[in-house]
N, C-alpha and C positions, 0 to 999 in steps of 0.2 A: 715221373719219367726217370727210368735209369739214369745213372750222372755220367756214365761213359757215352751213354750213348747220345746224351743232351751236349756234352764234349764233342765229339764226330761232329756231329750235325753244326755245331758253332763252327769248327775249323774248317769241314767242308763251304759255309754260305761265305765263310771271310774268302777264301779261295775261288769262290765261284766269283762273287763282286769281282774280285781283282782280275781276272780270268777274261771275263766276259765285258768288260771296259778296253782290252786290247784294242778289239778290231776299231770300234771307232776312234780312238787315240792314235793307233798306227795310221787311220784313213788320212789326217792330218798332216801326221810326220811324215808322211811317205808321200803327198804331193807339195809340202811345204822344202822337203831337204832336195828331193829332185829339180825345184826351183831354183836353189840355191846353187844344183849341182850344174844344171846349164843355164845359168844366171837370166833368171827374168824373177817376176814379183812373188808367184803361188797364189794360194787363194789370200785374201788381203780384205774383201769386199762385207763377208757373209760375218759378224761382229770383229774386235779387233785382231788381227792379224790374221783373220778368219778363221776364227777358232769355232767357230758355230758352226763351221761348216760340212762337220758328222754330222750336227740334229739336223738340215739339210738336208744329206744325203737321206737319213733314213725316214723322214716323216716322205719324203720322194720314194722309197721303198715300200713303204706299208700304202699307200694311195695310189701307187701304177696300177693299172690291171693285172691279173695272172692269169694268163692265158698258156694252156695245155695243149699240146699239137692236137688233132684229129688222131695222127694215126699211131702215137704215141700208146706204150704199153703202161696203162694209167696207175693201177698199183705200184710196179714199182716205181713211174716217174714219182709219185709223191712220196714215195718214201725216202729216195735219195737222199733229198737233202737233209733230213732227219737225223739220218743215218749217221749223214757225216759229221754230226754234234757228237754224235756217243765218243768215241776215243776223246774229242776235241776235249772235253769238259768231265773225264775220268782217269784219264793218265797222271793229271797234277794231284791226284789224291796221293800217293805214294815220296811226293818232295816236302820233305823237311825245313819247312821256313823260320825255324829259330831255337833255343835252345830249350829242355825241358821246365816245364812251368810251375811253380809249387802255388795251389790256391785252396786254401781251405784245410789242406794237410794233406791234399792230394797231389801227386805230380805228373803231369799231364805233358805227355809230349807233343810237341807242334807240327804232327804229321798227322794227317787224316787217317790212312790207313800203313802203320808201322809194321806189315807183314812180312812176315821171313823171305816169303820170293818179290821183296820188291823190285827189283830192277825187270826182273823177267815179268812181272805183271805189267808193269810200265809198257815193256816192247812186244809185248802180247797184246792190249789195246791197241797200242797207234800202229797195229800191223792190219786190224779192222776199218782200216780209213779205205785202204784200197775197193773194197766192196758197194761202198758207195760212189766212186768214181765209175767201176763198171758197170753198177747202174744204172747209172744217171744215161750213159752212155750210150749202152745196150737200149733200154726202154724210149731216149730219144727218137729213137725209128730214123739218125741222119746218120749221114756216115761220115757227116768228119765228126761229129761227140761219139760216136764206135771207134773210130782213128787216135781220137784223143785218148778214152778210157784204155786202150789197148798199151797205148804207151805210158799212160800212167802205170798200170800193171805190173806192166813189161821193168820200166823203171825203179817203181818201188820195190821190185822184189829184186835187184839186181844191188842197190843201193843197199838194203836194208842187210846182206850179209856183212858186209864189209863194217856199214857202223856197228851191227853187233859185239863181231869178233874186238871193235875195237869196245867196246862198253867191257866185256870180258877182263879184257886187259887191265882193267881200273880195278878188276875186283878179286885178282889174286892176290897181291899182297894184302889186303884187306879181308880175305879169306869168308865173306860172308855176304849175303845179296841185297841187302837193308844199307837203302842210300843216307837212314840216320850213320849209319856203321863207317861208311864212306867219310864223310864229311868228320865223324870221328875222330878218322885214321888221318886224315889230313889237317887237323888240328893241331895232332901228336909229331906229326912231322914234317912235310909241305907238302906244295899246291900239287896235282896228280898233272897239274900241267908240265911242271917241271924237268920230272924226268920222263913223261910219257908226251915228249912233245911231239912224235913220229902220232902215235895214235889219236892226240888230240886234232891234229890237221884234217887227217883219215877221217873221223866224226863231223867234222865243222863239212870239207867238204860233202859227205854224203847224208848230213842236215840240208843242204841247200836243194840235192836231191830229192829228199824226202818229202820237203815241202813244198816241190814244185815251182820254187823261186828261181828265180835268173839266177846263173846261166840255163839253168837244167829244166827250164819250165817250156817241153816239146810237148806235153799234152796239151797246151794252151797255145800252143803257138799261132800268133793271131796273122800271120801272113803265108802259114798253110791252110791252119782248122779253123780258121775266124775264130773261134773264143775255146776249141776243143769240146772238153764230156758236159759243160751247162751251157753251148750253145744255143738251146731252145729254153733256159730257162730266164726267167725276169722277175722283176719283183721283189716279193721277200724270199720265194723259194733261192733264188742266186744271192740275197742277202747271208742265206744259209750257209752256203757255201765260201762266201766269202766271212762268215766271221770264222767257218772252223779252219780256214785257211790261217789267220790269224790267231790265233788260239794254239791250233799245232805249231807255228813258229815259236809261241812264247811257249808249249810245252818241253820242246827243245831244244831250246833255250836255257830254262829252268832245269832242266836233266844234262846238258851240259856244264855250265856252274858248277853244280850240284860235283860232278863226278870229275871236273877240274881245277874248280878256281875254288872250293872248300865253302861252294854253298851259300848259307846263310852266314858264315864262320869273315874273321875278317884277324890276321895275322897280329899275334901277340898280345889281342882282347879280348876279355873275357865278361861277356855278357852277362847280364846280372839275372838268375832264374826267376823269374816275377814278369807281369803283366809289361812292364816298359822292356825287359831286354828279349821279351817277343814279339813288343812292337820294332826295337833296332835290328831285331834278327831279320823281319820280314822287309822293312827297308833296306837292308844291305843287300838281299835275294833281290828286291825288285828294281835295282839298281846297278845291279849284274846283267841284269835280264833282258834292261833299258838297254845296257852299251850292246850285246846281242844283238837284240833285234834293230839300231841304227845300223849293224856291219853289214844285216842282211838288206835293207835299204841302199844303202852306199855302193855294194858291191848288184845291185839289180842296176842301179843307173850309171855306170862305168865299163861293166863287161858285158860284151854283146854274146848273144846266144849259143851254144852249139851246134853239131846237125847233131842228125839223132845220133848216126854211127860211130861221130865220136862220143856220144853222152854214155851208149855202153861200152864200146871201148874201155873208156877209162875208170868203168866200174869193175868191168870183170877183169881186166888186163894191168891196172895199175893198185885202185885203191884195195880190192882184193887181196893181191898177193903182198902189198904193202901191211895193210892188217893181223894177216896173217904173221907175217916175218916181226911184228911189234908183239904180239902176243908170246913169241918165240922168246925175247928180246928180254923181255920183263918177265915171263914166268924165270928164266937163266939169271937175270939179277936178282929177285927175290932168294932162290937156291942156290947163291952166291953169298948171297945176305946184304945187298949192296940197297936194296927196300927194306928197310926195317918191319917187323911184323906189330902187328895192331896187338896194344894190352888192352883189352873192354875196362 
């Protein structure tokens, strides 16, 4: 087998393992910290502190019935949730989780795919999620999962200018689309959160959008739509949907980091290029990732919902023109000189 391509394929399965271990790790912390947050026990019951309590949940996933409406549009109802693995489980190819690795007299860097349009390939996949939302929705044959998927739509494509423009902003003074480059450039000088603290808020909030979490989670809204666009689904097919639910939060997540906090990179260390400082590079990423994904927990069981009208409102009326005005911001201080420019 070609050696690069035997490379890919290793840093793709390390990525997919860590990836695909979220959701049921999040099932836990997300009903364990919520316990904690309106004090009573959580799950306590199912082994110690009931940690067993994902193999639970899903060996109950794989054994329910799957039952398909009657008057459901059947191809696409099964492909939905299919559907909505692809961005889930292709976006993290593009995140750079540690530094270049010398083995054999090769040096191999710890990105899947190290391509010139990384960022834009990133936000080109997770712009495919919305399709299986309306999906799922449409071929439901009900009309709150058509209510739901509409506002999912509706929403993702409102949110998704504004974190753009704000991604943009990270990668003028860095002058280059390769989130290795990024992370780089942030080495060489600091955190992109620092001086880009306007655009990092701009992202954080309209991640919470993106991924359909409290506050902004109106496609699901379970005291209009009962459960929104997989209202008629159960089983593992809804298993589906909830791991790439999970999965796109730790995407990101990890594409935040990455584009704020210097990644896999950790201030004034230098990781040793060998097999151990790709193992600390990918611990410090997934440790980043960790505090991430507790804020989006923390802040889903503290802040109560939107309506819808304010949820675009504050897309097109705030975070928008904020984005904007940041990109404005920082392209004037890089041609200031007050961003220092990236030496490769």
């Amino acid at each position: 087998m070609n050696p690069e391509l035997a490379a890919t394929l290793v840093k793709y399965a390390v990525m997919f393992l860590v990836f695909i271990n979220v959701a049921p790790i999040m099932n836990w912390v997300e009903r364990r910290a919520c316990a904690f947050i309106q004090d009573r026990p959580g799950p306590n019951r199912v082994g110690p502190f009931g940690l067993f309590q994902p193999v639970a949940d899903a060996l109950k996933f794989m054994f329910k019935e799957d039952v398909t409406p009657s008057a459901a549009d059947r191809p696409l109802y099964l492909m939905a949730p299919a559907i909505a693995l692809v961005p889930a489980f292709t976006t993290f190819v593009v995140i750079p989780f540690g530094p270049d690795v010398q083995i054999g007299g090769r040096t191999i860097p710890l990105v899947v795919a190290n391509v010139d349009t990384g960022v834009l390939l990133f936000l080109a996949l997770a712009s495919l999620s919305v399709y299986s939302l309306v999906m799922a929705g449409y071929a439901s044959n009900n009309k709150f999962s058509l209510l739901g998927s509409i506002r999912a739509s509706a929403q993702l494509i409102s949110y998704e200018l504004a974190l753009t423009i704000s991604v943009l902003a990270v990668l003028i003074p860095v002058a280059s689309f390769r989130l290795s480059d990024v992370v780089a450039y942030q080495q060489q000088h600091v955190w992109s959160f620092i001086p880009q603290i306007l655009g990092f808020l701009v992202f954080l909030i309209a991640s919470f959008a993106e991924t359909n979490r409290l506050p902004f989670d109106l496609s699901e809204a379970e005291s209009e739509l009962i459960a929104g666009f997989h209202t008629e689904y159960g089983s593992m097919r809804f298993a589906l949907f909830f791991q790439a639910e999970y999965t796109n939060m730790a995407a990101l997540s990890a594409l935040g980091v990455t584009l704020y906090f210097g990644g896999w990179t950790l201030p004034g260390i230098d990781f040793p290029h060998n097999v151990w400082g790709g193992l600390l590079g990918l611990a410090t990423l997934l440790a980043k990732v960790a505090f991430c994904m507790l804020m989006y927990v923390w802040v889903r069981w503290t802040f109560p919902r939107f309506r819808y009208d304010q949820l675009m409102r504050l897309g097109w009326k705030v975070l928008l023109p904020l984005s904007i005005l940041n990109l404005i911001l920082v392209a004037a201080m890089t041609l200031a000189g007050w961003l220092g420019p990236w030496k490769p």
